[in-house]
PDB file of N, CA, C and O in Angstrom:
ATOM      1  N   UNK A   1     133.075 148.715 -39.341  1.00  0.00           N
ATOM      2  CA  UNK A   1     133.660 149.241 -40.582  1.00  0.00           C
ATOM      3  C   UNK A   1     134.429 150.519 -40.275  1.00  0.00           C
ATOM      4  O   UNK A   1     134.055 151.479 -39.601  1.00  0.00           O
ATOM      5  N   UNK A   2     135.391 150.361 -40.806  1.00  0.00           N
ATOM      6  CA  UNK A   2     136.363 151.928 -40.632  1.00  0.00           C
ATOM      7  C   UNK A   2     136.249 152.712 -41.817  1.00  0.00           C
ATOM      8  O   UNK A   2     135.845 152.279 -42.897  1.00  0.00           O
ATOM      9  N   UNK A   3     136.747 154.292 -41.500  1.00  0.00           N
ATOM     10  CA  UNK A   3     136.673 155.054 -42.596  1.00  0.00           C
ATOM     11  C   UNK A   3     137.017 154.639 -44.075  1.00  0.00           C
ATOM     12  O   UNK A   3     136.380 154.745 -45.123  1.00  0.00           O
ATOM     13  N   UNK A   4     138.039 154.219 -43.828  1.00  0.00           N
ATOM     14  CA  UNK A   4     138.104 154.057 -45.757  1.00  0.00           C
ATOM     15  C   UNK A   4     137.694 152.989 -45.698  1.00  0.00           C
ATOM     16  O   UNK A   4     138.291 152.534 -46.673  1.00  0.00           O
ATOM     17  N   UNK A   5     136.841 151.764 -45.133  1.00  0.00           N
ATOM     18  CA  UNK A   5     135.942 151.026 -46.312  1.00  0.00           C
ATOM     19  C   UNK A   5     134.843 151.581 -46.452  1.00  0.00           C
ATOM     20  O   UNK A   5     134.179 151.337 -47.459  1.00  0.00           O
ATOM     21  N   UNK A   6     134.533 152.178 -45.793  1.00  0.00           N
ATOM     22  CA  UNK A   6     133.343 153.699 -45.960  1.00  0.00           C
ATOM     23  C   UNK A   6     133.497 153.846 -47.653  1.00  0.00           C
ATOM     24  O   UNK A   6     133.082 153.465 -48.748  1.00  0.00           O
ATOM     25  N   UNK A   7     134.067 154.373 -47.216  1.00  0.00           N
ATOM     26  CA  UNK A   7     134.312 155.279 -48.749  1.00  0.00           C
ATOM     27  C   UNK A   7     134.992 153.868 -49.792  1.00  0.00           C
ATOM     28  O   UNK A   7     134.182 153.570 -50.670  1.00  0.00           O
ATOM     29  N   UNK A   8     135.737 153.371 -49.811  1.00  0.00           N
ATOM     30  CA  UNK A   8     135.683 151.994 -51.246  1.00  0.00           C
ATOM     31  C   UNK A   8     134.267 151.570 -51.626  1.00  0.00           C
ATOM     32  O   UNK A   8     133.806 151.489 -52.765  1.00  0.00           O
ATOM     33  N   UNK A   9     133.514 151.253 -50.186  1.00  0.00           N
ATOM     34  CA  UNK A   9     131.813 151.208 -50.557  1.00  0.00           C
ATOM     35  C   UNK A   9     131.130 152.579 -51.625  1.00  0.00           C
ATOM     36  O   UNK A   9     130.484 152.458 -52.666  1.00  0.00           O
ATOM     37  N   UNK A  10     131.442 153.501 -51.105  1.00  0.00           N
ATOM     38  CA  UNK A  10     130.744 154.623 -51.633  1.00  0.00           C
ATOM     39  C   UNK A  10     131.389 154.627 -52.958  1.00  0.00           C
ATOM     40  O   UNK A  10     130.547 154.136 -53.710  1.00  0.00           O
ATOM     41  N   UNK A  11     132.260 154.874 -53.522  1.00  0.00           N
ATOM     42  CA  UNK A  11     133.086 155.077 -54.602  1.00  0.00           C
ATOM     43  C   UNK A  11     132.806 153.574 -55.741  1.00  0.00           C
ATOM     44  O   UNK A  11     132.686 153.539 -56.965  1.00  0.00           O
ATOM     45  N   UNK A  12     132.782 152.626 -54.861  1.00  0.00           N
ATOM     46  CA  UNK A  12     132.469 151.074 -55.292  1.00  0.00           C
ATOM     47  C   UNK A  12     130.617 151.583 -55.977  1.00  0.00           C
ATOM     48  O   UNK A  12     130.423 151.213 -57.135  1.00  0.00           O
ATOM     49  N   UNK A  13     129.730 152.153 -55.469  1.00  0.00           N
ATOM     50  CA  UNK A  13     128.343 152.119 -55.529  1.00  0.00           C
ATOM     51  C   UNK A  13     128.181 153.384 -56.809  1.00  0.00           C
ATOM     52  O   UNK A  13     127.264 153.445 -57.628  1.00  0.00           O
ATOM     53  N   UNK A  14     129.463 154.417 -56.675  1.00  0.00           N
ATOM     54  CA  UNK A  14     129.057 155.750 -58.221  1.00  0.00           C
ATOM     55  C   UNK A  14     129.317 154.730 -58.872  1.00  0.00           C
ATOM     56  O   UNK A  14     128.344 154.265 -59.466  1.00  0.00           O
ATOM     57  N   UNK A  15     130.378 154.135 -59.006  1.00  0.00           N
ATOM     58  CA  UNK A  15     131.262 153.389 -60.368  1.00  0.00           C
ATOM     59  C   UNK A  15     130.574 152.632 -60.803  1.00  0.00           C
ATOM     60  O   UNK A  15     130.857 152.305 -61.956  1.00  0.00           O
ATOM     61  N   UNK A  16     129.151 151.846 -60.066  1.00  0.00           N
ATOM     62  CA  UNK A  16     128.542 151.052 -60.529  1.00  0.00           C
ATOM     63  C   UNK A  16     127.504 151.636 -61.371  1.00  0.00           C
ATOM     64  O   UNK A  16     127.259 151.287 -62.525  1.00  0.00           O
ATOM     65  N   UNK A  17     126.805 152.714 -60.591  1.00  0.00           N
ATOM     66  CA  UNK A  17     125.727 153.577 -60.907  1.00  0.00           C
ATOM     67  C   UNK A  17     126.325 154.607 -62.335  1.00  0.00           C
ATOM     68  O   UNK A  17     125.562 155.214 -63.085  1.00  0.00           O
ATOM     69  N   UNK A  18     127.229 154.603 -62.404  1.00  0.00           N
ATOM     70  CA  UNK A  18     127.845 155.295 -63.696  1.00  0.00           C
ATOM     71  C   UNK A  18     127.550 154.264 -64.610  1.00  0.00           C
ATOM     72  O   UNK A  18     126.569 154.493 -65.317  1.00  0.00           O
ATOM     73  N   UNK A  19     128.200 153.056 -64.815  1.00  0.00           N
ATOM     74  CA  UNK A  19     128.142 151.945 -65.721  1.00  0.00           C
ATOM     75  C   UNK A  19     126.631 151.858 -66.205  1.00  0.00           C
ATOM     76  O   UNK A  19     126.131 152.061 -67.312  1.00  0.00           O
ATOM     77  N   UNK A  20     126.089 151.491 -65.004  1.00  0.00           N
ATOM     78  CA  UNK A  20     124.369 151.085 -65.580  1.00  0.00           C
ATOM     79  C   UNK A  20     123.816 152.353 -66.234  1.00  0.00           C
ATOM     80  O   UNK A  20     123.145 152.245 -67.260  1.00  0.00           O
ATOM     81  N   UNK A  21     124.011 153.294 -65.807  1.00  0.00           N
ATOM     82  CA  UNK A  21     123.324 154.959 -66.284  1.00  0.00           C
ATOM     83  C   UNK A  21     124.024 155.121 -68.123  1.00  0.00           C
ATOM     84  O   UNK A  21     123.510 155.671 -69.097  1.00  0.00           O
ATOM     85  N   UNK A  22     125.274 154.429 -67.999  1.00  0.00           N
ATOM     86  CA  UNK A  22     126.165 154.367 -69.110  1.00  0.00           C
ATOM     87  C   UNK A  22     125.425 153.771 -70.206  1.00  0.00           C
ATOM     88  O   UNK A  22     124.969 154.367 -71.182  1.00  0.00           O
ATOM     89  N   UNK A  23     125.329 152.156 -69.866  1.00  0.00           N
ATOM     90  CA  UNK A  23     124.873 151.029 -70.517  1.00  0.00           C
ATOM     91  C   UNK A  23     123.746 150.716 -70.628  1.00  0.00           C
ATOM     92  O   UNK A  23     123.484 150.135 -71.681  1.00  0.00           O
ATOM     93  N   UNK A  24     122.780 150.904 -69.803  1.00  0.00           N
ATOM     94  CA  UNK A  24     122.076 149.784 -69.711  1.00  0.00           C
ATOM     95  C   UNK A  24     120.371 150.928 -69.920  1.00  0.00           C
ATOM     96  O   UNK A  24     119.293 150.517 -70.350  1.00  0.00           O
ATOM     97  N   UNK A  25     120.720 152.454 -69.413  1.00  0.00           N
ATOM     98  CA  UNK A  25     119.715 153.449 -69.829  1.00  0.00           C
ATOM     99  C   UNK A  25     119.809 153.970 -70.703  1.00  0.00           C
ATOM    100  O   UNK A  25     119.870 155.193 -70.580  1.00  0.00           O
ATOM    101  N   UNK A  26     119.861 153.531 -71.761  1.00  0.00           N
ATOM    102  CA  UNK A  26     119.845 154.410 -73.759  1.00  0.00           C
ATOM    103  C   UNK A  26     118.448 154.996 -73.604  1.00  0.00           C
ATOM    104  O   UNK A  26     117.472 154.405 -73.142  1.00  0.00           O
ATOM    105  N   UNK A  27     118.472 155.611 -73.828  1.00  0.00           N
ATOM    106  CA  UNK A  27     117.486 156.551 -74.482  1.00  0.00           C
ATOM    107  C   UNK A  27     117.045 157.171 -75.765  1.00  0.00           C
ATOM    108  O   UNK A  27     117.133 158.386 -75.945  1.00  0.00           O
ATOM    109  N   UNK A  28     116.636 156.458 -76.538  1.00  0.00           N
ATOM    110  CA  UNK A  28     115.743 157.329 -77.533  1.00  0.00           C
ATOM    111  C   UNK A  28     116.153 158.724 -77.756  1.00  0.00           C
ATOM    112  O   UNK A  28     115.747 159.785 -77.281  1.00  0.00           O
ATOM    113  N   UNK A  29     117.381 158.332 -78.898  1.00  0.00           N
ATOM    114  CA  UNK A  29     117.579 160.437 -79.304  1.00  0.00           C
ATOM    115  C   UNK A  29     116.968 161.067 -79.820  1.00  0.00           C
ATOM    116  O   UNK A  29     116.575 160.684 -80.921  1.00  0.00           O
ATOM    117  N   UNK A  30     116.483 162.586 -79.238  1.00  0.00           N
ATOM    118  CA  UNK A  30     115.610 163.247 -79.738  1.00  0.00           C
ATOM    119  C   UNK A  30     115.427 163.714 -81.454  1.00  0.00           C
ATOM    120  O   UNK A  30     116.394 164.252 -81.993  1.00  0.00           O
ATOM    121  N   UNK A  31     114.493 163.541 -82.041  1.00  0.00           N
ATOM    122  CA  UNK A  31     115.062 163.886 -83.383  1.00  0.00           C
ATOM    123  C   UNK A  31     115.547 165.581 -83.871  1.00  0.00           C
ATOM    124  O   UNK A  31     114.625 166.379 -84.039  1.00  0.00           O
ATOM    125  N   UNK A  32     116.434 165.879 -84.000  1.00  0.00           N
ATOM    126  CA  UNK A  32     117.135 167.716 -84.029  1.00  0.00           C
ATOM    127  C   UNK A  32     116.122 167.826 -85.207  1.00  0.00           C
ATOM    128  O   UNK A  32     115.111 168.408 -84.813  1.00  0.00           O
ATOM    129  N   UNK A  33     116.043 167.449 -86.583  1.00  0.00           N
ATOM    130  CA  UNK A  33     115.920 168.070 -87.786  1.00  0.00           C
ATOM    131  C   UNK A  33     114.324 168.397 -87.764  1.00  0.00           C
ATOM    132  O   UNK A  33     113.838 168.179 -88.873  1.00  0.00           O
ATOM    133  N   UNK A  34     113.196 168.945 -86.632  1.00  0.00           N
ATOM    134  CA  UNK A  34     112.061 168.822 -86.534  1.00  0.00           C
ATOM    135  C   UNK A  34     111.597 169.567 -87.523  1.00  0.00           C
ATOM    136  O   UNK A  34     110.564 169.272 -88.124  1.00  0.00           O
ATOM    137  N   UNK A  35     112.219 170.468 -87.756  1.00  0.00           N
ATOM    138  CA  UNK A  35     111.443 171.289 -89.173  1.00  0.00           C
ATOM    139  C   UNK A  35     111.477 171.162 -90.270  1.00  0.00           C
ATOM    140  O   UNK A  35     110.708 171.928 -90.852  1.00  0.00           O
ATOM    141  N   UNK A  36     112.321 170.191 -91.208  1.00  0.00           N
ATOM    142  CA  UNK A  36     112.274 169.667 -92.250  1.00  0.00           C
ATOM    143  C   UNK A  36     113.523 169.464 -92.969  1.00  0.00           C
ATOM    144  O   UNK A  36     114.549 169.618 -92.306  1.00  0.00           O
ATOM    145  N   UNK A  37     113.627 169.180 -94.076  1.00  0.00           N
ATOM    146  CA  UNK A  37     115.338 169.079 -94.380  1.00  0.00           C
ATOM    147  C   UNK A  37     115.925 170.289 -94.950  1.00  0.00           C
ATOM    148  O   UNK A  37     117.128 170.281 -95.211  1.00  0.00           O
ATOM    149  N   UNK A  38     115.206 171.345 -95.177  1.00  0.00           N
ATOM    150  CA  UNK A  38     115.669 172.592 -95.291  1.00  0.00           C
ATOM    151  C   UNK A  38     114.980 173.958 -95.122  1.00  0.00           C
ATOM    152  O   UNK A  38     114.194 174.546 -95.866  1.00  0.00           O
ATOM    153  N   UNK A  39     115.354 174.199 -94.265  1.00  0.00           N
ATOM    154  CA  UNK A  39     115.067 175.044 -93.604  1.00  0.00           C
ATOM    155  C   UNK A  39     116.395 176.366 -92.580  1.00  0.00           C
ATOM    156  O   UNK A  39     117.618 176.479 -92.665  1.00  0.00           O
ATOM    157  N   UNK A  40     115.618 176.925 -91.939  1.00  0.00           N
ATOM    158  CA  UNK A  40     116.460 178.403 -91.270  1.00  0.00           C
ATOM    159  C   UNK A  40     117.411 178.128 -89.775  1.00  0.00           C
ATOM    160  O   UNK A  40     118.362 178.792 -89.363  1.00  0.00           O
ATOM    161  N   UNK A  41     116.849 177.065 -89.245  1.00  0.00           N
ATOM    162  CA  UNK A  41     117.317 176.670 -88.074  1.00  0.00           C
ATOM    163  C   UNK A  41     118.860 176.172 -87.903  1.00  0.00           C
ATOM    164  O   UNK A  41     118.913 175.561 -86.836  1.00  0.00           O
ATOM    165  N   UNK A  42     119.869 176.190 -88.403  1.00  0.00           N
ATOM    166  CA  UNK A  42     120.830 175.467 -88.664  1.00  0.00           C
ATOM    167  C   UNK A  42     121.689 176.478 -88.040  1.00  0.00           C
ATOM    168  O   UNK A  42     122.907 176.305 -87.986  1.00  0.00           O
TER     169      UNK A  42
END
């Protein structure tokens, strides 16, 4: 393997790891309003 398929691999492996981190790991948003619906925090 020569240098630049080095790197198309490497660049090929973020772009993937971006997508899945993108798509496929949602996470549960934290709820902001923890203190009630009115209140000082705003």
């Amino acid at each position: 393997m020569n240098f630049q398929q080095i790197l198309v691999y490497i660049t090929l492996a973020i772009a993937i790891g971006f997508l899945v981190k993108k798509f496929l790991w949602k996470k549960k948003p934290k709820k902001s309003n923890s203190c009630g619906d009115d209140c000082a925090c705003h």
